[in-house]
C-alpha positions as CSV (number, residue, x, y, z in Angstrom):
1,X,-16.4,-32.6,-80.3
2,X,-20.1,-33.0,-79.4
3,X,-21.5,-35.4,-77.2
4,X,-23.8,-36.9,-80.4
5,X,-19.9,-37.0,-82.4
6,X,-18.5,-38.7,-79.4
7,X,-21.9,-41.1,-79.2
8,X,-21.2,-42.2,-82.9
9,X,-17.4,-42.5,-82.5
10,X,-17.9,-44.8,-79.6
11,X,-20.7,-47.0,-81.4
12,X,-18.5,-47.4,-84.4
13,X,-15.6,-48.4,-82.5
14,X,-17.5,-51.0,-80.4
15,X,-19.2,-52.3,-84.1
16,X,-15.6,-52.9,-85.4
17,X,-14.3,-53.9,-82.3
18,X,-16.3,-56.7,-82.1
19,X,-16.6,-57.9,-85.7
20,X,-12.4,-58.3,-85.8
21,X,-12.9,-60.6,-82.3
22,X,-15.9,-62.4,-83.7
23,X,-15.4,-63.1,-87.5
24,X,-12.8,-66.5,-87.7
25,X,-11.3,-64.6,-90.6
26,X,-9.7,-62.3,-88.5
27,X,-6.0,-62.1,-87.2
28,X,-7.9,-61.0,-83.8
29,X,-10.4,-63.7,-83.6
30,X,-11.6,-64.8,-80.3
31,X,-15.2,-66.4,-80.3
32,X,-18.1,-65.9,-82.7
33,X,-19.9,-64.6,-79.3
34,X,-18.8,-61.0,-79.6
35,X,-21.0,-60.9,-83.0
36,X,-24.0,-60.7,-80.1
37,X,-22.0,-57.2,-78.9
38,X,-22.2,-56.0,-82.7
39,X,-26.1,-56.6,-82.5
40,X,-26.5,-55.2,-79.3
41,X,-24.6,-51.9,-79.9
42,X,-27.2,-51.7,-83.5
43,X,-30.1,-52.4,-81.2
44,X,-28.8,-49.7,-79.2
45,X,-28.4,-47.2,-82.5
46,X,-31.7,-48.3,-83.6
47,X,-33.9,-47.8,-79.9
48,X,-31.9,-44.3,-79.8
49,X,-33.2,-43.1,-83.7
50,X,-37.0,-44.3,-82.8
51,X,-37.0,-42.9,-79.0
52,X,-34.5,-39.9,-79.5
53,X,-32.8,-40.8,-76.2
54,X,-29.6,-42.3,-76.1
55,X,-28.0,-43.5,-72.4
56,X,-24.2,-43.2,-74.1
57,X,-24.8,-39.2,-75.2
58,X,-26.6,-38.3,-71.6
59,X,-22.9,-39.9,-70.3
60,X,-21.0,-38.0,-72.8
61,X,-23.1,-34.1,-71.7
62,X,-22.4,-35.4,-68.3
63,X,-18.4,-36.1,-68.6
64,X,-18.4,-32.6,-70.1
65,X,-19.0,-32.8,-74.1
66,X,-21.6,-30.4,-75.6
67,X,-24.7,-31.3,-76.9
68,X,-23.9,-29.6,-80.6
69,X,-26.5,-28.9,-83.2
């Protein structure tokens, strides 16, 4: 797996992470606070597409995972 794989796999865990601890719906439900961590981790995907540098993926080449394609 590439480190850009492991980048998205992470984000997309984090994003429904925290939507199951913040929506009241949810069996999981803890505070309508962890919605702010869902924002924060699109800010994140969002500052990495218009800058092309991503702080999670120079982590990932670091801990060993390739930088792919």
């Amino acid at each position: 797996m590439t480190s850009w794989q492991m980048v998205r796999l992470v984000a997309g865990s984090f994003i429904l992470a925290s939507l199951a601890m913040g929506i009241p719906a949810s069996p999981v439900f803890l505070s309508e606070w962890w919605l702010s961590f869902t924002a924060f981790v699109g800010l994140n995907l969002l500052q990495s597409a218009i800058t092309r540098w991503c702080l999670m993926e120079t982590i990932m080449r670091k801990v060993g995972f390739g930088a792919g394609n």
